[in-house]
C-alpha positions in Angstrom: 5.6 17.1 -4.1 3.6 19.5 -6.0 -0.2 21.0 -6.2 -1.0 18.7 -9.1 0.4 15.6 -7.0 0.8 14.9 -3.3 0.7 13.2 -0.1 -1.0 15.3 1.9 -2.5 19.0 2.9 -2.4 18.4 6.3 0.9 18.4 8.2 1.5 17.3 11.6 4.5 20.0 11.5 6.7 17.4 14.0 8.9 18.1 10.8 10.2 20.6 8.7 10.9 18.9 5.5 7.4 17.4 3.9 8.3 14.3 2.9 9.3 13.4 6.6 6.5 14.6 7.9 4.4 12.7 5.7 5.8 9.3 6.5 5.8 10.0 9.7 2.1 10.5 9.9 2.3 7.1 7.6 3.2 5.1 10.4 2.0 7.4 13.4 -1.9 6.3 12.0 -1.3 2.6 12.1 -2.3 3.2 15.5 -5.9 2.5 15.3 -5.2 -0.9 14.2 -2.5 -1.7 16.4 0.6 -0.5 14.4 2.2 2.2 17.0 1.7 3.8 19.9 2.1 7.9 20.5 4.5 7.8 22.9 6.6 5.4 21.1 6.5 7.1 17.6 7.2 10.6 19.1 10.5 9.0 20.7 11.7 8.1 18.0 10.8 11.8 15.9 12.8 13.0 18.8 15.6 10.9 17.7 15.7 11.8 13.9 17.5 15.2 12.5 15.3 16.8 9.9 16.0 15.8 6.5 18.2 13.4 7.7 18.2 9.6 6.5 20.5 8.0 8.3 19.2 9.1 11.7 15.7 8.1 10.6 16.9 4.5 10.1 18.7 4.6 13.5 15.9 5.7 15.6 13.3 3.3 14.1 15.6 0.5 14.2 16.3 0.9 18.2 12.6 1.1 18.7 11.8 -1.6 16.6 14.2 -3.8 18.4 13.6 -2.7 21.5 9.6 -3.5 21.1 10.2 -6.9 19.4 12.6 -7.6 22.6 9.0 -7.0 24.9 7.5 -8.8 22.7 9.7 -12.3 23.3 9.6 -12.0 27.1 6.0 -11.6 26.8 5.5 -14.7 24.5 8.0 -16.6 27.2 6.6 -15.7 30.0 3.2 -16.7 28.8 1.4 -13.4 27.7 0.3 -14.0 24.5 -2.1 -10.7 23.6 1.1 -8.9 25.0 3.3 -10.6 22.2 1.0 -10.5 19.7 0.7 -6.4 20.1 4.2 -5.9 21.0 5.1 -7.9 17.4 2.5 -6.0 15.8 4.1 -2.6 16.4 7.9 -4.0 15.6 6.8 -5.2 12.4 5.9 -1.4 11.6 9.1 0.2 13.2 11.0 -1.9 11.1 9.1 -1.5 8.1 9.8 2.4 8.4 13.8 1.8 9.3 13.4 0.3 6.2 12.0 2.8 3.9 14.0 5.0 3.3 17.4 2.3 2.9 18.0 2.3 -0.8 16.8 -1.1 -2.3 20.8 -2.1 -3.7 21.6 -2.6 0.2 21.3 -5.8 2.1 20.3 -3.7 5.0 17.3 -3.3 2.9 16.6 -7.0 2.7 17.3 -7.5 6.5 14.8 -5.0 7.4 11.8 -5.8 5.3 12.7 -9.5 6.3 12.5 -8.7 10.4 9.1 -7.1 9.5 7.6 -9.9 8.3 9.4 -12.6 10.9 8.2 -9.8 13.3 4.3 -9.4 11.6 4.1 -13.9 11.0 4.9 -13.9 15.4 1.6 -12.0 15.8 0.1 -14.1 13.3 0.1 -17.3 15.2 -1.0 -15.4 18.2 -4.2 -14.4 16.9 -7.4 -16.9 17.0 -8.0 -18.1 14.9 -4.1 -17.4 13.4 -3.3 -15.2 10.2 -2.3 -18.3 7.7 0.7 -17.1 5.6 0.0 -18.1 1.6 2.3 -18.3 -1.4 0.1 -18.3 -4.5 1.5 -19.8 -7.6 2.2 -17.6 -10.4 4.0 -18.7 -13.8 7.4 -19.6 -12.4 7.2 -17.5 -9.3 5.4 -17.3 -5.9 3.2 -14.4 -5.2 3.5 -14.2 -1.1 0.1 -13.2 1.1 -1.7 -13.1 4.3 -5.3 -14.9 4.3 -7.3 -13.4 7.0 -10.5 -15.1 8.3 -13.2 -13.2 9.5 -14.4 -13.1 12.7 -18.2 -14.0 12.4 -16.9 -18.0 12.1 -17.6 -20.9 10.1 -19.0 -21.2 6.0 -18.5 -19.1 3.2 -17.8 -15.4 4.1 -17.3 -11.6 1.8 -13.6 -11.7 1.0 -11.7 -9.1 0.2 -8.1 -9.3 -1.8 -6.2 -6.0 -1.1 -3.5 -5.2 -3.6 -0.5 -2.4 -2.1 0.8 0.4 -4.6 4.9 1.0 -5.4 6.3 1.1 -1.5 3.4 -0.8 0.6 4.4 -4.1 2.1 1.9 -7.0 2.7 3.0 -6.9 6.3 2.1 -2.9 6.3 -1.7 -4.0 4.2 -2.9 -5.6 7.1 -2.9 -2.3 9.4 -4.5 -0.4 6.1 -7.6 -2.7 5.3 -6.9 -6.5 7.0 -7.9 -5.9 10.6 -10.6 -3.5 9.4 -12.2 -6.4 7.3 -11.2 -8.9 9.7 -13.3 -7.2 12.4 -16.2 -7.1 10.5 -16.4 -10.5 9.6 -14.4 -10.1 5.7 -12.1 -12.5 5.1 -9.3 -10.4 3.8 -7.0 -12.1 1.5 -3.8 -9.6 1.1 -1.3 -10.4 -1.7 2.0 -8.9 -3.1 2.2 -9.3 -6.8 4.6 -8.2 -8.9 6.5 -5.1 -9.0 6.0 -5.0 -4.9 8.2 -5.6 -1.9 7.2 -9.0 -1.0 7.6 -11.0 -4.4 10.3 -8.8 -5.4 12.4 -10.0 -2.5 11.4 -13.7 -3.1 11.3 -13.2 -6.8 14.3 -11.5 -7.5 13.5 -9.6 -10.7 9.5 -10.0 -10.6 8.9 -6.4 -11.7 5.7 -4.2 -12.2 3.9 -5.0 -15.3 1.2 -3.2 -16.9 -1.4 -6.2 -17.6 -1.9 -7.2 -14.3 -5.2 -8.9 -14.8 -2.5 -11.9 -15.8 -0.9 -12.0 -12.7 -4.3 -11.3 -10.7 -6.1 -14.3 -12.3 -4.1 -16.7 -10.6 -4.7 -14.5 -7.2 -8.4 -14.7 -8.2 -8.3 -18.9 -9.2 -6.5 -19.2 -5.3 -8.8 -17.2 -3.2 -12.3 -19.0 -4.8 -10.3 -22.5 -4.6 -11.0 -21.5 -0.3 -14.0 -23.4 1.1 -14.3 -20.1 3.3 -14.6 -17.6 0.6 -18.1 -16.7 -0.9 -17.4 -16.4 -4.6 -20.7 -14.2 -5.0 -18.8 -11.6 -2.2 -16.0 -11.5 -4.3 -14.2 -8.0 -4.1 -11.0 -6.1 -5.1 -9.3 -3.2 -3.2 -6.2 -1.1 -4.5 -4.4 1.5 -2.1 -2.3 4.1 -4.1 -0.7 2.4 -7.3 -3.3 -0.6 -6.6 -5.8 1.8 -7.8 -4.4 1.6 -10.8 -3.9 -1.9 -10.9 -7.5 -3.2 -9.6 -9.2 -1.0 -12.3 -6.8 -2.5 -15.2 -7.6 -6.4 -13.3 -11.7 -6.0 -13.6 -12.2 -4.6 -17.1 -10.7 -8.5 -17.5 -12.2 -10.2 -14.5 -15.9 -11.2 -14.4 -15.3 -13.1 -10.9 -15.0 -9.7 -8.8 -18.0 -8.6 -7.8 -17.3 -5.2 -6.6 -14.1 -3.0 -6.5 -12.5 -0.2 -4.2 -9.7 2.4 -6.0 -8.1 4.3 -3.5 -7.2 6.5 -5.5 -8.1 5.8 -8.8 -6.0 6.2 -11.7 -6.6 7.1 -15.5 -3.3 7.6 -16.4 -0.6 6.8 -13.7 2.5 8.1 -15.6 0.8 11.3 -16.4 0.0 11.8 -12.3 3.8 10.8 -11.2 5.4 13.0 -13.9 3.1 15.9 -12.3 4.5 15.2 -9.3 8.0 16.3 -10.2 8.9 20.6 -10.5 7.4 21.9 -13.4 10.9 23.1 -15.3 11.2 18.8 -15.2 7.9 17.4 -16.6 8.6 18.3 -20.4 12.3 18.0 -20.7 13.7 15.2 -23.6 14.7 12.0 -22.1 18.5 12.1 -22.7 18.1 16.1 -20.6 15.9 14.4 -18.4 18.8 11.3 -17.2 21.1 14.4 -17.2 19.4 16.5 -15.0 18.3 13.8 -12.7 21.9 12.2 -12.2 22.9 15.0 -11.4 20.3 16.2 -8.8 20.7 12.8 -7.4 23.9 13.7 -6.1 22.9 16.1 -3.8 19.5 15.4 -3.2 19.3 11.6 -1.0 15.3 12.1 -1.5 15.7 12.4 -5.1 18.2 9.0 -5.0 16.5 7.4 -3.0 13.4 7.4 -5.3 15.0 6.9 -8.4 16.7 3.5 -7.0 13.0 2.3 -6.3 12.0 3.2 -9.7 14.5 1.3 -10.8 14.1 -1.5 -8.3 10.2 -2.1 -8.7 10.4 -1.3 -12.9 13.3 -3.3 -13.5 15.3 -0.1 -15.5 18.0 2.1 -15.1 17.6 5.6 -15.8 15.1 7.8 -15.1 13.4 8.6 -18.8 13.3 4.6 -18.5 11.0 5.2 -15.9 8.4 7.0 -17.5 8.8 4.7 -20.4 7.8 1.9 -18.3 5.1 3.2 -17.3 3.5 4.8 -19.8 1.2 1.7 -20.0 -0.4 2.1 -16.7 -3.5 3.3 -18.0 -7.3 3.0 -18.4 -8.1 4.6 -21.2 -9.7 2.9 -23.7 -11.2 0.1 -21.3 -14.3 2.4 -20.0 -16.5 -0.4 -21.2 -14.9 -3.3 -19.9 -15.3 -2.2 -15.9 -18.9 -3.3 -15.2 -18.6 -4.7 -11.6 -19.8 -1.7 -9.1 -16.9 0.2 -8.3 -15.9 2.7 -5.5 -13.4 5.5 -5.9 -11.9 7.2 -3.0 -9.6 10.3 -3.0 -8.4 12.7 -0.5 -8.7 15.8 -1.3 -5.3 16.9 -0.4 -3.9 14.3 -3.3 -3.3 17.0 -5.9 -5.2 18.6 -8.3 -4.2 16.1 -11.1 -5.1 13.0 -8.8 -8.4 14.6 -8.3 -9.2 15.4 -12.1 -8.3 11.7 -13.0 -10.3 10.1 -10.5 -13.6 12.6 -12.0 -12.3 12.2 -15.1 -12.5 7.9 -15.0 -16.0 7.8 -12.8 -18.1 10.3 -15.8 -16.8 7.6 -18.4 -17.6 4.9 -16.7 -21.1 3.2 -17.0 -21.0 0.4 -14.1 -22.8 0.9 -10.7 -20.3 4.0 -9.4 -19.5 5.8 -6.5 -17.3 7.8 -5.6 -16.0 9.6 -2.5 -13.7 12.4 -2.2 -12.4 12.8 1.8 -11.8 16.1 3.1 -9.7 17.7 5.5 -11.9 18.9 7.4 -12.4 15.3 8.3 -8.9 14.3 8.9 -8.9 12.5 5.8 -7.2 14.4 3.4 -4.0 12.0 2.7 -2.8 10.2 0.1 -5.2 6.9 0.0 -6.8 8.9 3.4 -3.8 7.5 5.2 -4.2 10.1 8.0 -7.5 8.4 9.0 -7.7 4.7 8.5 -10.9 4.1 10.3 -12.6 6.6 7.9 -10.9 4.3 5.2 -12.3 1.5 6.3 -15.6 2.8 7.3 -16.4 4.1 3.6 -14.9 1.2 2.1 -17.4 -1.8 4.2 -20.5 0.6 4.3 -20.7 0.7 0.7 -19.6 -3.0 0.4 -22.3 -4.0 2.5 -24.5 -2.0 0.9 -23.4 -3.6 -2.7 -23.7 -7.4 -1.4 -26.7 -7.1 0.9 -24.7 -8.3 3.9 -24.1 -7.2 7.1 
């Protein structure tokens, strides 16, 4: 992580290396929406040696399967909100035992696939239930979560929410589908290509660039719903998704309004600004060296680059940056004309921050945008560190936008 691009300024200092910490506080502030609990989440730091990858993996399996064992004897001894909490907070442990596996292991597979058995338990426990949906794209299934809102029957404000590079759908619902849920949103939450759900399904479904393609078929699903209000129509992007909202409504007349959190001009530029400066400007064939190299030594460093190569579909590092080089705006100002809402924490980087000012002055639309401070306990990467402030600037403004509340 550097000053042009990172997670957070804020640390919660339970530990020493950043990147730890960071993910740490990731799962820690699921909390509000029934993702953790403290004392569970600070057993487990207590479990895990700094640094260490394998021990992080070990202590967040035992409390996953220790929580999704409460939750069973709840469900069979007839305690239903007891299951459907105790499932919910599984679903996350095993979603961070997960993380940091490298994606070439089946361990991988097994653990993102206990999060979602562990995440479609709760679903059926809720009332009305979380309906699981596989959308139809091309060839492939795009998997998803439809959420109904909680104000009852007819057409309602729907929200699709779209992860980034490392969000899971199971993880979306904690970030923005209970928040929308409560408020009476449908929240329709999909994994499209390039991300953890339809990659596992779709073996070899990578990230592309045009993702208005993929997004169209999302967008023909969610208005063939008798309960979504096609006039309410909006979009939300968390981290990467910023990215890829913005690129889907400079194509999309049907959304209505859209949420970037963050938003991003130039996405490549911002991830190669997150690597040391001595790295940014060497020539691709230096660049695989050096990397190969450091990967050796450095599991954080590996780790990543496996992702990369996972969610992109390539195999070296300078192929990385090749691939994306096309995740861009520039040049489709004009096209975005749906009111739009930008939100960045300030403790994203300075290049994040320049982007995001750099998109809102070209663009013409109804605009907003919303930088989250520290001060505030919001200064996180997609204001991660404070989810109800998330979700409290993202529904005050929609409401504002569709008249509805």
């Amino acid at each position: 992580m550097t000053k042009e691009t990172r997670f957070s300024e804020q640390r919660l200092h339970v530990f020493k290396d950043e990147f730890f910490d960071s993910q740490f506080m990731r799962a820690l502030t699921h909390q509000v929406y029934g993702g953790a609990e403290l004392g569970e989440c600070f057993w487990a730091a207590s479990q895990i040696k700094d640094g260490d990858f394998k021990s992080w993996k070990k202590s967040w399996l035992e409390l996953a399967s220790r929580v999704e064992g409460t939750a069973k004897k709840s469900l069979a001894t007839g305690h239903p909100v007891s299951a459907r909490e105790a499932y919910l907070r599984a679903s996350n442990y095993y979603r961070c035992a997960e993380f940091l596996i490298s994606p070439n292991k089946p361990l991988h597979y097994e653990l993102w696939e206990k999060s979602r058995e562990c995440f479609q338990e709760a679903c059926k426990l809720f009332d009305p239930s979380i309906e699981p949906v596989t959308i139809p794209f091309q060839d492939s299934e795009l998997p998803g979560y439809f959420i109904p809102g909680e104000r009852g029957n007819g057409k309602q404000p729907t929200i699709i929410v779209l992860g980034g590079g490392d969000s899971s759908g199971e993880e979306l619902y904690f970030y923005m589908g209970e928040g929308a849920r409560r408020r009476g949103y449908n929240a329709l939450i999909v994994e499209g290509p390039g991300q953890r759900g339809a990659l596992h399904v779709n073996p070899g479904l990578v990230f592309r660039y045009d993702y208005e393609i993929p997004m169209k078929s999302v967008i023909d699903y969610a208005l063939s719903r008798p309960e979504v209000d096609g006039d309410r129509l909006a979009l939300y992007g968390l981290s990467l998704g910023g990215y890829l909202v913005l690129r889907t409504i400079a194509f999309e007349e049907r959304i209505k309004a859209c949420i970037a959190n963050p938003p991003y001009l130039d996405f490549s530029i911002a991830q190669r600004k997150g690597l040391p400066a001595w790295i940014q400007n060497l020539k691709p064939e230096i660049l695989d060296r050096v990397l190969a190299l450091v990967s050796k030594i450095n599991p954080l460093i590996r780790f990543a680059l496996d992702t990369y190569y996972w969610i992109l579909g390539v195999k070296t590092p300078s192929q990385v940056f090749s691939a994306l080089e096309n995740f861009k705006i520039t040049g489709l100002e004009e096209q975005i004309v749906c009111p739009t809402l930008f939100i960045i924490g300030e403790g994203e980087g300075e290049e994040v921050l320049h982007q995001g000012h750099e998109l809102y002055d070209h663009l013409q639309n109804q605009k907003t945008i919303r930088v989250t401070r520290i001060v505030d306990g919001g200064d996180a990467h997609c204001v991660s560190n404070n989810l109800s402030l998330m979700n409290q600037i993202v529904f005050d403004w929609l409401e504002d936008v569709f008249n509805w509340n």
